[in-house]
C-alpha positions in Angstrom: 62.1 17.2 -22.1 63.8 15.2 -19.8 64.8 11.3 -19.7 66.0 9.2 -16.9 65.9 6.2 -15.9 65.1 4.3 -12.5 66.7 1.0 -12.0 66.0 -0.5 -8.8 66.9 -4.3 -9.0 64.1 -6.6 -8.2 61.1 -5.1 -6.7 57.7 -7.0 -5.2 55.7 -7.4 -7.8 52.6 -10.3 -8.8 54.7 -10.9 -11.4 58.1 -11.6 -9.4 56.3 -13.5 -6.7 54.6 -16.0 -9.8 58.2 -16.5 -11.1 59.2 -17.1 -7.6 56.5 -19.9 -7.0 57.6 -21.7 -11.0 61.0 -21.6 -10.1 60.1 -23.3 -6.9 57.9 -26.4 -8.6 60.4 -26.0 -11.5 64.0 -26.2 -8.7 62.0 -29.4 -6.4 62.8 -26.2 -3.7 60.8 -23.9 -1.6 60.1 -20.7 -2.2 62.0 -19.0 0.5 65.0 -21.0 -1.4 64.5 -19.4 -4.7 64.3 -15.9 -3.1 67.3 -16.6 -1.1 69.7 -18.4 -3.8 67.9 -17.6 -7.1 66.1 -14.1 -7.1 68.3 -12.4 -4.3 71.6 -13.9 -5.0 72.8 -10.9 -7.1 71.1 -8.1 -5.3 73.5 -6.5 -2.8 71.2 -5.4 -0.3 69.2 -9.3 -0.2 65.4 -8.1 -0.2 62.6 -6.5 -2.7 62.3 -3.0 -3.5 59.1 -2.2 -2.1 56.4 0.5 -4.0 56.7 2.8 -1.5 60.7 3.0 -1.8 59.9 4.1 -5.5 57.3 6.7 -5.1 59.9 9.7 -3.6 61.8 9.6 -6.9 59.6 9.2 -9.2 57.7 11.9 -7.8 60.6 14.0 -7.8 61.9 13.1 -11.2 58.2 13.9 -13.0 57.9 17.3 -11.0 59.3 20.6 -12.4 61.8 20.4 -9.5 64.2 17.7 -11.8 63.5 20.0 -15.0 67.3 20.2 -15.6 68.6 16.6 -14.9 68.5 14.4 -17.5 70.6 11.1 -18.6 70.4 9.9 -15.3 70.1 5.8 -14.4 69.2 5.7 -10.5 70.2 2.5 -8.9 68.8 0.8 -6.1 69.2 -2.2 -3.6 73.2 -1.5 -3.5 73.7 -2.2 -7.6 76.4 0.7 -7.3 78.5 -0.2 -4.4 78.5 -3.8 -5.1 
């Protein structure tokens, strides 16, 4: 058994883009505000992960090809050279 761990910062989701639109109505701000200074602030590389970005590593880590690497936390968006 292996276990890692995929960490890629903030990635498009339904659920990111409804906290996007509360913070908005919640801020007085618009929405491209909240994903600029709010959302995106901390995220080195400024954008969402997309689903496709994903897919190569978690295809990798759940094929017999990663049977020997475990305790691993992959990073995303710049996290690591930040």
């Amino acid at each position: 058994m292996t276990v890692n761990a995929i960490c890629p910062g903030y990635v498009k989701t339904p659920l990111v883009m409804a906290q996007i639109a509360d913070q908005a109505k919640t801020r007085g701000i618009p929405p491209k505000r909240v994903m600029e200074e709010v959302i995106l602030a901390a995220q080195p590389n400024k954008r969402f992960v997309e689903y496709d970005e994903l897919a190569g590593l978690l295809l990798y880590l759940a094929s017999d090809m990663a049977a020997s690497g475990t305790g691993a936390a992959f990073s995303d968006g710049g996290w690591t050279a930040a």
